[in-house]
MIGUMI-294376 format. One line per 5 residues: number of its first residue (from 1); for each residue z, y, x of C-alpha. Coordinates in steps of 0.02 Angstrom, whole numbers, padded with zeros to 5 digits. Layout:
NUM = Z/Y/X; ...
END
This chain:
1 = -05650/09356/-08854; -05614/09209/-08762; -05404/09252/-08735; -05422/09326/-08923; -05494/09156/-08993
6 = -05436/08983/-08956; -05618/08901/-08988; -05583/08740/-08972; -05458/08746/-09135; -05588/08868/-09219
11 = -05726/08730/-09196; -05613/08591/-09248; -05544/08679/-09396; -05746/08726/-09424; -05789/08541/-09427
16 = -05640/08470/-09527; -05651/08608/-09672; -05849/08592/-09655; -05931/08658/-09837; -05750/08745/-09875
21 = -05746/08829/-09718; -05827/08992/-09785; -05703/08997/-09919; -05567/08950/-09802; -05592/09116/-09681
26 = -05620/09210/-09850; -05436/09180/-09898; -05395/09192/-09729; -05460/09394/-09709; -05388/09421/-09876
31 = -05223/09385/-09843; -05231/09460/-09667; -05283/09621/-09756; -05145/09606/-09876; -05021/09564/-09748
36 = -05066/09699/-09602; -05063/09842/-09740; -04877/09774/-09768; -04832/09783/-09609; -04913/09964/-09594
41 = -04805/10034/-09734; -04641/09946/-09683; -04669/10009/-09494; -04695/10181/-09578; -04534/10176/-09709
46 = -04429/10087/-09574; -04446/09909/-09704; -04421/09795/-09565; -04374/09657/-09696; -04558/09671/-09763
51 = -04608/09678/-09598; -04543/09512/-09538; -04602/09418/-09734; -04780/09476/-09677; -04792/09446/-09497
56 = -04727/09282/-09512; -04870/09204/-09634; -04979/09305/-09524; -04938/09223/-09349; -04945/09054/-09427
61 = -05108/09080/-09516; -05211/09156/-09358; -05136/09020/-09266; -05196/08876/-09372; -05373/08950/-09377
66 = -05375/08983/-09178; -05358/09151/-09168; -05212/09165/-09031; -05226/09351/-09004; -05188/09412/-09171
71 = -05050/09272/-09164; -04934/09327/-09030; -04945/09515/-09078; -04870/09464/-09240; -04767/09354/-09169
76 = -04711/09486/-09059; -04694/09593/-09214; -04588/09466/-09310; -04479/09443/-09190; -04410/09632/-09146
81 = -04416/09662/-09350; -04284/09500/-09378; -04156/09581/-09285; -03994/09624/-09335; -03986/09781/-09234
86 = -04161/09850/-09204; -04184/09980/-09082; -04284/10117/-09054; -04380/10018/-08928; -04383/09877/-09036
91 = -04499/10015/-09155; -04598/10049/-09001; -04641/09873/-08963; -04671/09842/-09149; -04784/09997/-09166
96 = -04881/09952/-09005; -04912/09781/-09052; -04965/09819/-09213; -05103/09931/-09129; -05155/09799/-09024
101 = -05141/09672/-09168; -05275/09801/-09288; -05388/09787/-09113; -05370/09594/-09105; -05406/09586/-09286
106 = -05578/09691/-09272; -05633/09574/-09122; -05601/09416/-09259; -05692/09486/-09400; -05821/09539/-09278
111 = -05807/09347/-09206; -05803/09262/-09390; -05973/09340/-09438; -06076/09292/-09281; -05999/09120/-09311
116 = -06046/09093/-09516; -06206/09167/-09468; -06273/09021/-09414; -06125/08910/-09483; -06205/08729/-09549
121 = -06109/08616/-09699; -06046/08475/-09630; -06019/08326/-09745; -05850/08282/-09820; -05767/08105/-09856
126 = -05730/08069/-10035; -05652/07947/-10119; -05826/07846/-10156; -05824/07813/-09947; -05651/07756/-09952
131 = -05637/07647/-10106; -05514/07522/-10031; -05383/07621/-09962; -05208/07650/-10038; -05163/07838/-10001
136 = -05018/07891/-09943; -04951/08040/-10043; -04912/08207/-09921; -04802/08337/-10003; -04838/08498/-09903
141 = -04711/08635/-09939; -04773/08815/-09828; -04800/08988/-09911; -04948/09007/-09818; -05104/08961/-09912
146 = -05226/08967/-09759; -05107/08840/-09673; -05095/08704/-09847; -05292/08723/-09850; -05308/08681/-09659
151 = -05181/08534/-09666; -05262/08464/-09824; -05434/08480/-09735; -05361/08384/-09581; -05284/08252/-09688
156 = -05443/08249/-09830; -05560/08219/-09696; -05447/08060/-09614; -05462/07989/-09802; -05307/07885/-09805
161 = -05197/08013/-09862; -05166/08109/-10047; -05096/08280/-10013; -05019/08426/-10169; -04972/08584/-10097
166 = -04830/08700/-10133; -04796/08891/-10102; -04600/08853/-10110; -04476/08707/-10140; -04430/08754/-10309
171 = -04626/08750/-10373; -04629/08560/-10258; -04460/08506/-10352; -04524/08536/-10515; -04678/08435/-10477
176 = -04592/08291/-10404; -04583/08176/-10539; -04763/08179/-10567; -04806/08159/-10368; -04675/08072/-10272
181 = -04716/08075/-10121; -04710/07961/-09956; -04688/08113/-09830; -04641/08296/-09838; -04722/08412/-09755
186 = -04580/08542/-09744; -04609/08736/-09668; -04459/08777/-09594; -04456/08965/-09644; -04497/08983/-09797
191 = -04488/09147/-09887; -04354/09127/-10002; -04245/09002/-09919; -04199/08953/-09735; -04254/08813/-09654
196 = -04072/08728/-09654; -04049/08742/-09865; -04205/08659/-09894; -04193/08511/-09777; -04005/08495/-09855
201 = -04072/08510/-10024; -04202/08378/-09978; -04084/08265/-09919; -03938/08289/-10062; -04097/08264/-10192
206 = -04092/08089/-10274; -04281/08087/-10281; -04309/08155/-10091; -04164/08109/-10018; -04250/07920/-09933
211 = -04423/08011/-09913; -04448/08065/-09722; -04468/08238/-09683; -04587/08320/-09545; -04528/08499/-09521
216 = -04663/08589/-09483; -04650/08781/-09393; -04699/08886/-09261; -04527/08895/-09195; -04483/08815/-09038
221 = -04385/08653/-09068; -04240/08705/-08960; -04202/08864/-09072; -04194/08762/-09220; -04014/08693/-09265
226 = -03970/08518/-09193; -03904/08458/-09364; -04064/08516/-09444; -04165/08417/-09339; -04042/08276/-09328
231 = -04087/08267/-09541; -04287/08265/-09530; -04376/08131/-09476; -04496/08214/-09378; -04537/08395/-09275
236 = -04699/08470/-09266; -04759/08627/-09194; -04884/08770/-09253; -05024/08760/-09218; -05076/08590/-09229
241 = -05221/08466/-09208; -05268/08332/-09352; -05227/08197/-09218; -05067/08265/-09195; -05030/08281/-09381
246 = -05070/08117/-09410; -04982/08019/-09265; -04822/08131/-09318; -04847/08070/-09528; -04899/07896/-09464
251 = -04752/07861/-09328; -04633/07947/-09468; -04690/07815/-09617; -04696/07658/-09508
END
């Protein structure tokens, strides 16, 4: 398992998420479940648009949790499905890897229960050991619920930070008044709207429009559009460690 699983994210995210953990990799194999039967009957009724929604969440999601293996096969899945012109080969590759990505997927599940076998709670900060700090407030805007819950463990744990988290911009817009934020979080492929119309929609947006934005994606900065990045205040890259999360919000908000 040891190309299969990075452990040194596995163990971090282990220790960050500590009590929630469990209920973290519970959500986790749901939506893996939910996502690799998608991907199963759009390779089968050539839906290569539901293919690429459900490998997408799915790399992202094994990445955040460590579990590299499963990762790149979707990745590698993702990426032959968003083409314009997809090839018979293209529905070779995407039919191997999705083999290879059901055999990855048996090795984590087989991985996950040696592991909460003999998983231990570990003890979470709360507001009573941080009475004196002023929070900043972290809008986090990515349709993937395993990576909100594994930010907001990162950031929960560091205790100087307030985090909501939102499936898409329109649900975080509607919110805003009630939570305005000091950062935004900002998943740069969302489901329902590119990564370009929601950083201009951030930026035209009287409320958002001062409030610095991280994008934060598993594409590789120099595939994302210069002007994009030239109207965020920050890049960071899937997966990532709390460390690096928190340099990137901190350096962003100074």
């Amino acid at each position: 398992m040891s190309e299969e699983v990075n452990t040194d994210i596995f163990e971090t995210t282990k220790d960050v998420m500590g009590g929630k953990f469990e209920e973290l990799i519970s959500r986790f194999l749901s939506n893996s479940d939910s996502y690799i039967h998608t991907i199963q009957n759009g390779l089968e009724n050539s839906n290569f648009k539901a293919v690429k929604d459900a490998a997408h969440p799915l790399k992202s999601s094994c990445a955040m949790i460590g579990f590299m293996g499963m990762s790149e096969h979707a990745k590698l899945i993702e990426a032959c499905a968003k083409k314009d012109d997809i090839s018979q080969d293209d529905i070779d590759t995407m039919q191997a890897s999705f083999v290879s990505l059901m055999q990855s997927y048996e090795g984590v599940k087989l991985y996950i229960d040696y592991v909460l076998i003999s998983a231990d709670d570990t003890d979470q900060l709360n507001d009573e050991n941080i009475p004196n700090i002023k929070k900043l407030k972290v809008l986090h805007i990515d349709d993937d619920v395993v990576v909100c819950k594994v930010t907001k463990g990162f950031l929960d744990r560091n205790g100087a930070y307030h985090v909501q988290s939102y499936a898409d911009l329109k649900q975080a817009i509607s919110n805003i008044s009630s939570f305005l934020p000091d950062v935004i979080l900002l998943d740069y492929n969302l489901k329902d709207v590119s990564g370009e119309e929601s950083v201009d929609f951030l930026r035209s947006y009287t409320k958002t429009k001062d409030v610095p934005v991280i994008l934060v994606t598993g594409v590789d900065e120099k595939n994302i559009d210069q002007g994009v990045l030239q109207n965020v205040s920050g890049y960071l890259h899937k997966p990532y460690r709390a460390e690096n999360l928190i340099n990137k919000i901190q350096a962003v908000v100074s």
